[in-house]
C-alpha positions as CSV (number, residue, x, y, z in Angstrom):
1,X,4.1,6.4,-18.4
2,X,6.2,4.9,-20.8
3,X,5.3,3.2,-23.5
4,X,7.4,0.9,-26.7
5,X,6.8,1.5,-30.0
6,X,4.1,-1.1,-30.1
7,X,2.4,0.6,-27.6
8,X,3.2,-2.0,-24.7
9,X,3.9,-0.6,-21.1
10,X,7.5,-0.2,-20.4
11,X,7.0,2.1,-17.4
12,X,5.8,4.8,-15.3
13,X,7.2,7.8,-13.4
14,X,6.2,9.0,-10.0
15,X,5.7,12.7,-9.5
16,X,8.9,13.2,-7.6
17,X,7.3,16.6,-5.3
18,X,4.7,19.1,-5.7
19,X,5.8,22.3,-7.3
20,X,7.2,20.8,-10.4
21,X,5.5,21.5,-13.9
22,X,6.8,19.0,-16.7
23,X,7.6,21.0,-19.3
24,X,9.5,18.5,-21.9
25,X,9.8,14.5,-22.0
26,X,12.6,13.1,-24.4
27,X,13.2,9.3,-25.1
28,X,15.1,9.4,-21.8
29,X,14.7,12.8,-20.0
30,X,12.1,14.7,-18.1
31,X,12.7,18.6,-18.3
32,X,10.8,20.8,-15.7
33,X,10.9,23.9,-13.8
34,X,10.8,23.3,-9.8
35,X,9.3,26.3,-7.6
36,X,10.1,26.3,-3.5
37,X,7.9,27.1,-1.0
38,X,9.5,30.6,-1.6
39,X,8.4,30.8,-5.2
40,X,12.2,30.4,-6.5
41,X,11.9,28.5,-9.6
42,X,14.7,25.7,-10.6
43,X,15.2,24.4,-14.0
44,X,15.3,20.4,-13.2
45,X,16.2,17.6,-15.6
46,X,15.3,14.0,-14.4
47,X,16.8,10.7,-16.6
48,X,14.7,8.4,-17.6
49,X,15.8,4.8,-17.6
50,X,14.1,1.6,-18.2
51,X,13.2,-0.3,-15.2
52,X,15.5,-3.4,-14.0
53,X,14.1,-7.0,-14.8
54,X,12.4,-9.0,-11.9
């Protein structure tokens, strides 16, 4: 979830598959290390962005 800096909701990820362990979260990236159904480990990076207005 994603939060401003007075603590209001911005916004909120969804787990994008099993097999992923978050490992880092920067003002607008998600670092993590993906493992297949073989075991083969991934390094992934996903952007964060803030959502679109309704």
């Amino acid at each position: 979830m994603g939060f401003d800096t007075d603590g209001r909701f911005l916004c909120h990820l969804d787990h994008p598959h099993d097999g992923l362990t978050a490992y880092e979260f920067g003002p607008d990236f998600w670092l993590g290390v993906h493992a297949d159904e073989l075991g083969v480990e991934t390094v992934v990076v996903y952007e964060l962005t803030m959502p679109e207005a309704a």
